[in-house]
N, CA, C and O of each residue as an XYZ file, in Angstrom:
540
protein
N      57.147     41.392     52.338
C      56.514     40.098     52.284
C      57.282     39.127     53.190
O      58.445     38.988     52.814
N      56.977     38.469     54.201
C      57.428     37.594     54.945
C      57.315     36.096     53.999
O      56.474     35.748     53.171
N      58.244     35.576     54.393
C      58.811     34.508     53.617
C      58.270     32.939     54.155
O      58.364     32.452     55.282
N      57.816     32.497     53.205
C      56.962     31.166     53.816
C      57.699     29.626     53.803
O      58.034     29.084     52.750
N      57.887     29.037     55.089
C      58.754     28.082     55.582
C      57.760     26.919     54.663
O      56.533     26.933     54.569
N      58.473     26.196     54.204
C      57.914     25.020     53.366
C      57.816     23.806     54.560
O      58.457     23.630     55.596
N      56.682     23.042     53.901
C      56.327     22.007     54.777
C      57.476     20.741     54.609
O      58.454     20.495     53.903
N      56.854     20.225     55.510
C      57.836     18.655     55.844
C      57.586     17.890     54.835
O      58.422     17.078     54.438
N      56.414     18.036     54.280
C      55.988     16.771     53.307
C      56.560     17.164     51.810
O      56.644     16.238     51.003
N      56.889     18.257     51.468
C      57.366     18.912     50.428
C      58.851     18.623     50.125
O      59.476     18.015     50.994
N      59.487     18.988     48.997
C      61.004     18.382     48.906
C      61.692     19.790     48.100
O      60.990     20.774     47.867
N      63.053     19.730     47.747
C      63.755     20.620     46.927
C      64.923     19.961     46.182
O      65.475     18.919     46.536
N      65.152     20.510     45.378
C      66.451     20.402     44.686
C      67.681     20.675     45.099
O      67.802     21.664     45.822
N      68.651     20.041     44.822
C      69.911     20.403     45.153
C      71.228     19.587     45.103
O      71.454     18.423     45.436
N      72.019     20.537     44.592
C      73.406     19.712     43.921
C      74.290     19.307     45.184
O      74.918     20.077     45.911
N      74.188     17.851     45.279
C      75.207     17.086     46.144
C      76.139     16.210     45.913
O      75.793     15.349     45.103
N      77.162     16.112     46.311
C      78.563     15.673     45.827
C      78.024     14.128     46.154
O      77.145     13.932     46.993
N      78.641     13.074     45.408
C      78.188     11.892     45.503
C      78.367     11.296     47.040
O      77.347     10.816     47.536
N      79.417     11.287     47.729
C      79.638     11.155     48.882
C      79.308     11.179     49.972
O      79.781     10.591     50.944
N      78.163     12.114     49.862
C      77.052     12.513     50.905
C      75.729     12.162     51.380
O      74.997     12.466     52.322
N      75.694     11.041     49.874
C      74.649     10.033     49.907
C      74.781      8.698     50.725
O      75.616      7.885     50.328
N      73.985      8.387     51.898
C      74.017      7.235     52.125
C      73.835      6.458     52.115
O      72.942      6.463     51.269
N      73.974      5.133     52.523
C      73.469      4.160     52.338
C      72.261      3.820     52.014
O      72.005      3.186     50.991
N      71.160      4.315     53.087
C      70.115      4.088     53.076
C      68.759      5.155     51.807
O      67.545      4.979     51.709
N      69.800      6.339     50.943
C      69.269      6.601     50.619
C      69.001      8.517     50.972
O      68.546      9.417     50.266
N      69.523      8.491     52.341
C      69.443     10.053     53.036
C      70.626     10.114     52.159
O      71.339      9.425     51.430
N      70.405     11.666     52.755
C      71.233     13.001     52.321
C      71.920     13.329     53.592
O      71.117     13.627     54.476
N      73.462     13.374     54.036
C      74.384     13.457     54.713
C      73.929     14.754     55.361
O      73.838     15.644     54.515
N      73.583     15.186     56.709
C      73.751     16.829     56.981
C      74.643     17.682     56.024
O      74.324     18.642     55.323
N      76.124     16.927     56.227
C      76.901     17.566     55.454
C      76.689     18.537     53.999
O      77.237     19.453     53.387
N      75.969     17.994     53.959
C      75.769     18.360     52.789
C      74.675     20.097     52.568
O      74.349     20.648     51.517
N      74.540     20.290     53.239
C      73.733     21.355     53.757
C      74.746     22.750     54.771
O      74.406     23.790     55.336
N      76.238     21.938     54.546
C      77.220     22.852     55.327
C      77.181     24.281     54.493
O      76.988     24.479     53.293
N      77.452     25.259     55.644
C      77.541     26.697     54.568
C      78.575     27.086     54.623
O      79.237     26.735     55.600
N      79.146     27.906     53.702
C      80.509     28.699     54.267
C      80.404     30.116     55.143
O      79.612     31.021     55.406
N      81.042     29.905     55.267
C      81.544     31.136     56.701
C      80.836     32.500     56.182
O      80.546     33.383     56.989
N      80.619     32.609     55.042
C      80.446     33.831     54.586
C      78.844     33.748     54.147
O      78.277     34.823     53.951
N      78.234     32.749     54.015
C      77.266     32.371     53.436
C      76.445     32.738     54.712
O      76.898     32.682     55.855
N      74.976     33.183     54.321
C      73.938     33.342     55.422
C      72.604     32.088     55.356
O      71.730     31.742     56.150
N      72.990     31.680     54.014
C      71.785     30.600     54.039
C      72.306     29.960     52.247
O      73.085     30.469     51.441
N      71.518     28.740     52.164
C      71.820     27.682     51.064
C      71.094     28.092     49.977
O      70.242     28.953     50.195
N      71.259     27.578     48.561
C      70.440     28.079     47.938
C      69.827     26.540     47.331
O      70.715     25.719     47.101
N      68.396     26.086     47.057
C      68.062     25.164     46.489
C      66.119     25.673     46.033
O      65.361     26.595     46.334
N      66.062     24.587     45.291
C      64.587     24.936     44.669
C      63.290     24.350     45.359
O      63.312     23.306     46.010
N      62.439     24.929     45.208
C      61.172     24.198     45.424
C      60.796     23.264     44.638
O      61.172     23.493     43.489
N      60.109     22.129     44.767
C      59.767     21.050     43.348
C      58.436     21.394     43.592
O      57.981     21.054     42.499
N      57.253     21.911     44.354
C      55.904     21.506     44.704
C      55.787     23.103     44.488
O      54.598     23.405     44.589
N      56.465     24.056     44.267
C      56.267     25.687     43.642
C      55.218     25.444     42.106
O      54.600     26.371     41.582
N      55.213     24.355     41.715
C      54.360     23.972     41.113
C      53.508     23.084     41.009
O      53.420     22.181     40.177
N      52.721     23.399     42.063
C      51.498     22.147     42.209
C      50.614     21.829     40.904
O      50.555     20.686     40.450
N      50.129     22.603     40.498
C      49.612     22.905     38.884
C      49.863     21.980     38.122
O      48.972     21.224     37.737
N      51.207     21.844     37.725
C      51.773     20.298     37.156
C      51.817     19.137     37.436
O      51.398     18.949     38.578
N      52.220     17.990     36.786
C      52.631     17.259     36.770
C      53.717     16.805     37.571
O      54.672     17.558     37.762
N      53.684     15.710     38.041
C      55.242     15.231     39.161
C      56.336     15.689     38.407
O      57.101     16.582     38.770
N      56.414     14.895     37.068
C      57.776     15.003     36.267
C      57.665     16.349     36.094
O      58.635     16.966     36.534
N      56.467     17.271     35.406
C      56.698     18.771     35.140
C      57.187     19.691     35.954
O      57.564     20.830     35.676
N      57.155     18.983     37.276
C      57.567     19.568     38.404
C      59.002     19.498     38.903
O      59.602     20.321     39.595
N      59.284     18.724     38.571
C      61.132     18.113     38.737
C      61.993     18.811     37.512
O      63.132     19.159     37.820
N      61.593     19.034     36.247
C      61.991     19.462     35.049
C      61.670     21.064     35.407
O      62.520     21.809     34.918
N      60.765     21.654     36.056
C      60.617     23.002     36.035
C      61.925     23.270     36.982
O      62.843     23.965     36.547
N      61.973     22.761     38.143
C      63.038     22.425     39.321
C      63.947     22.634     39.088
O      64.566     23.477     39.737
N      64.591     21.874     37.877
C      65.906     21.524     37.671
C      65.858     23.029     36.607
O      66.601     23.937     36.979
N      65.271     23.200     35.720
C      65.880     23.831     35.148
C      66.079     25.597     35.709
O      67.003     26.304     35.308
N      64.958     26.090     36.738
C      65.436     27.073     37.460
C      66.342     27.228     38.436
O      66.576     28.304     38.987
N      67.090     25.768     38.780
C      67.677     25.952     39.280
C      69.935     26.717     39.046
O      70.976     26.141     38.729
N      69.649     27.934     39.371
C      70.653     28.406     38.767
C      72.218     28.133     38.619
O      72.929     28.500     37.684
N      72.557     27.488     39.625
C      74.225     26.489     39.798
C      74.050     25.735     38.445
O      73.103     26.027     37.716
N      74.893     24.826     38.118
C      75.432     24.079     37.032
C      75.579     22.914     37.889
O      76.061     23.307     38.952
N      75.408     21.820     37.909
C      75.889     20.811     38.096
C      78.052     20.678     37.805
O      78.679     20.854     36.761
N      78.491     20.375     38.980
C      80.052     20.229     38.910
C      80.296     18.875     38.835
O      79.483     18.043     39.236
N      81.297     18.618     38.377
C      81.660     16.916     38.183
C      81.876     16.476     39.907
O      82.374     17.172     40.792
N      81.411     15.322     39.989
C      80.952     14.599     41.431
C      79.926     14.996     42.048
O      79.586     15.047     43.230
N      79.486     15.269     41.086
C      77.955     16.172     41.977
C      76.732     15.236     41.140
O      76.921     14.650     40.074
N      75.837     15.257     41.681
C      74.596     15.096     41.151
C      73.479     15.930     41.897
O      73.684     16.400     43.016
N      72.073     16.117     41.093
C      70.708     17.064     41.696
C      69.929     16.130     42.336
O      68.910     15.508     42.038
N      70.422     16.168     42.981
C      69.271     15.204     44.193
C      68.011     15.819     44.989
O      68.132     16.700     45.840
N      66.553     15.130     44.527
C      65.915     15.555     45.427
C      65.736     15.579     46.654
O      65.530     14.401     46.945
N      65.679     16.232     47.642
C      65.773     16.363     49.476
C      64.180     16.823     49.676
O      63.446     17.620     49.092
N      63.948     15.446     51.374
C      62.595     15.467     51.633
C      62.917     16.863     52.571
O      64.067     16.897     53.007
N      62.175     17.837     52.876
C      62.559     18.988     53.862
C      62.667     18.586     54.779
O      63.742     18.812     55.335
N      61.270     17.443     55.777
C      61.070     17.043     56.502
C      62.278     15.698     56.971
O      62.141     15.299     58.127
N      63.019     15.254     56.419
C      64.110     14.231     56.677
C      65.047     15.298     56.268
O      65.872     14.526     55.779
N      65.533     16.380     56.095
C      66.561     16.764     55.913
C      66.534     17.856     57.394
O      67.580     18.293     57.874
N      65.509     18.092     57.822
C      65.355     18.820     58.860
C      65.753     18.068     60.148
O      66.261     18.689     61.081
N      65.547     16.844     60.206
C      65.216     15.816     61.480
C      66.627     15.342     61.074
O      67.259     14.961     62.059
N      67.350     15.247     59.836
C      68.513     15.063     59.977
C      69.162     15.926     60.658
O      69.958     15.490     61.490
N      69.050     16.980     60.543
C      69.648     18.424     60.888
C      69.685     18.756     62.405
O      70.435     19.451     63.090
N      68.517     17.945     62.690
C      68.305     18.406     64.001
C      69.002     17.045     64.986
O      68.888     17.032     66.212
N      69.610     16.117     64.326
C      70.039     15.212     65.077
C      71.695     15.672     65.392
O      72.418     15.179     66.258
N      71.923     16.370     64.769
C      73.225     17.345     64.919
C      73.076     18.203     65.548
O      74.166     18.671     65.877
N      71.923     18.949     66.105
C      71.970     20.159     66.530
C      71.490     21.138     65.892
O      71.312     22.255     66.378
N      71.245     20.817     64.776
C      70.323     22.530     63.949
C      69.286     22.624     63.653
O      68.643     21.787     63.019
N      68.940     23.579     64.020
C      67.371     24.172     63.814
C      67.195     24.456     62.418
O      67.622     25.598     62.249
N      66.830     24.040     61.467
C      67.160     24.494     59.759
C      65.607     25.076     59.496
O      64.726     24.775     60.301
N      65.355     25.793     58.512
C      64.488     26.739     57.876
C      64.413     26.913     56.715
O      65.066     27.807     56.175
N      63.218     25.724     55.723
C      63.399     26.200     54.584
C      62.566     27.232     54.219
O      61.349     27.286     54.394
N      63.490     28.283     53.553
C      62.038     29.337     53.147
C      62.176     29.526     51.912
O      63.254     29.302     51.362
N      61.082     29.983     51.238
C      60.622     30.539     49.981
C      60.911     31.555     50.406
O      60.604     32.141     51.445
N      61.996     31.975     48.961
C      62.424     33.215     48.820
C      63.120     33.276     47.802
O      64.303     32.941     47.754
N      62.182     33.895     46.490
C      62.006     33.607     44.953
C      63.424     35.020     44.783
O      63.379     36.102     45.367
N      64.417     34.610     43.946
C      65.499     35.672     43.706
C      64.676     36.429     42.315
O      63.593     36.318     41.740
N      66.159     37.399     42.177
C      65.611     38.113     40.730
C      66.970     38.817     40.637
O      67.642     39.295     41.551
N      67.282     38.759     38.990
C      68.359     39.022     38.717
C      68.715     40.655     38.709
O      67.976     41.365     39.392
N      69.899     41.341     37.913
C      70.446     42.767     38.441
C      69.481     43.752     37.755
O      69.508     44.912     38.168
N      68.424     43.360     36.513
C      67.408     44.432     36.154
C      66.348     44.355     37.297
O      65.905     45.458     37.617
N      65.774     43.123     38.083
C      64.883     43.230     39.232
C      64.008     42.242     38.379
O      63.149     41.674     39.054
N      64.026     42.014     37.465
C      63.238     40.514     36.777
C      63.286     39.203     37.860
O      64.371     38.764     38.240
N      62.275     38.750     38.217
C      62.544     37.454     38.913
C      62.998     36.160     37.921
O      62.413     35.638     36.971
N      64.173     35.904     38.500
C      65.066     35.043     38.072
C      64.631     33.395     38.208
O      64.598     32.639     37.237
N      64.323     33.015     39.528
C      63.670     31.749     40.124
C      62.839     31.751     40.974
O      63.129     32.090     42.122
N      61.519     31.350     40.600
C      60.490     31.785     41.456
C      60.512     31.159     42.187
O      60.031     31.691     43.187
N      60.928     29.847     42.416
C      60.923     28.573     43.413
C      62.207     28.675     44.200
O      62.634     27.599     44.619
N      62.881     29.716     44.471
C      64.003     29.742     45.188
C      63.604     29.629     46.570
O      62.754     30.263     47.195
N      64.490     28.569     46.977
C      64.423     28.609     48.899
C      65.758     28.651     49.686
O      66.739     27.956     49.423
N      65.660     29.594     50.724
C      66.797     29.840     51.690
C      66.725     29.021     52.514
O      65.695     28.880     53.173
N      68.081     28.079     52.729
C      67.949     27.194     54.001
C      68.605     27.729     54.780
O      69.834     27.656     54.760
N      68.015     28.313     55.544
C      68.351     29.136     57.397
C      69.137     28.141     58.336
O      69.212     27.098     57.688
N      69.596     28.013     59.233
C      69.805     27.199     60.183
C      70.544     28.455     61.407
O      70.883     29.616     61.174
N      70.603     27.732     62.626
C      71.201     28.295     63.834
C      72.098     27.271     64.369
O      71.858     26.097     64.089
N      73.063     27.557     65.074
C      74.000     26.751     65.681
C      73.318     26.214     66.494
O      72.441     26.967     66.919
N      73.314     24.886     67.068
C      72.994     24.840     68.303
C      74.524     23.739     68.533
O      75.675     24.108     68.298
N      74.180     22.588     68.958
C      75.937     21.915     69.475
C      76.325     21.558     68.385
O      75.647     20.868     67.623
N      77.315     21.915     68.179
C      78.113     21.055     66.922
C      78.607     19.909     66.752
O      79.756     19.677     67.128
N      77.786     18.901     66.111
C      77.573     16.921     65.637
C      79.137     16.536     65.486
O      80.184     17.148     65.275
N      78.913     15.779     65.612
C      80.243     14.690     64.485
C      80.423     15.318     62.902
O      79.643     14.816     62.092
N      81.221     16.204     62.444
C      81.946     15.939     61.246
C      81.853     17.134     60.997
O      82.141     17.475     59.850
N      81.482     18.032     61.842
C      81.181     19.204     61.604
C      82.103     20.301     62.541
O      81.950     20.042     63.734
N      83.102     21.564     62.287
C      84.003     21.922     63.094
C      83.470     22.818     63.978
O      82.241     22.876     64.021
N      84.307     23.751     64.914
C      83.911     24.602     65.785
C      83.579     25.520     65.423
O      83.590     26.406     66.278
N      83.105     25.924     64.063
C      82.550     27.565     63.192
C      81.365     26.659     63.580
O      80.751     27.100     64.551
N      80.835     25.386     63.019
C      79.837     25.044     62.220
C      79.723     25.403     61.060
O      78.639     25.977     60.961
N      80.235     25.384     60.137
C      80.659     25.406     58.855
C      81.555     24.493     58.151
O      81.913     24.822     57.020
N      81.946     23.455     58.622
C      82.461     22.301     58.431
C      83.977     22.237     58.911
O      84.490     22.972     59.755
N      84.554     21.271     58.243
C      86.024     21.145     59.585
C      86.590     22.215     59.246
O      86.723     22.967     58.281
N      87.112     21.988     61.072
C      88.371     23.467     61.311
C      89.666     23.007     60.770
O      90.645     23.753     60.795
């Protein structure tokens, strides 16, 4: 099954350290950094349930979403489409895809799971020479 890139107008979930929030309300690139070992991000779909309700949709969100919230963190919703154009003002090509996990019996775990892809392209302000954040 090929994996379907979510639209611009659509949003996701995802745990961001308070710090990364700005002023105006965006979500820091930073915040989308991977580690070295990592091939892609993990965050939720909120619109995996069109069926519902807005709020039923944020509450389904949050609660498949499998991380824990860590102290300095909060679940912030991210527009794809402003987190992309953020992304790309740094240099990255980002990719959100649907791509629902499932735990070690093969049960699907989160159906609203999405991989955020990205490629190097120049590496921005605040970001090191891996692209994976400072060297």
């Amino acid at each position: 099954m090929t994996a379907k890139e979510l639209l611009p107008q659509h949003s996701v979930l995802r745990h961001i350290r308070w710090g990364l929030i700005e002023n105006d309300g965006d979500i820091n690139p930073r915040a989308f950094q991977r580690r070295a070992s990592e091939t892609a991000l993990s965050t939720t779909w909120v619109q995996y349930w069109s069926d519902r309700s807005r709020d039923a949709q944020i509450l389904l969100a949050a609660h498949n979403t499998s991380r824990r919230k860590r102290e300095g963190e909060l679940m912030a919703e991210v527009s794809v489409g402003r987190a992309k154009e953020n992304l790309e003002r740094i240099g990255f090509d980002a990719k959100f895809l649907h791509d629902p996990t499932f735990n070690e019996w093969g049960n699907l775990e989160n159906p609203a799971h999405v991989s955020v892809t990205r490629s190097a392209g120049r590496i921005g302000r605040g970001f090191g020479r891996s692209g994976h954040g400072p060297d």
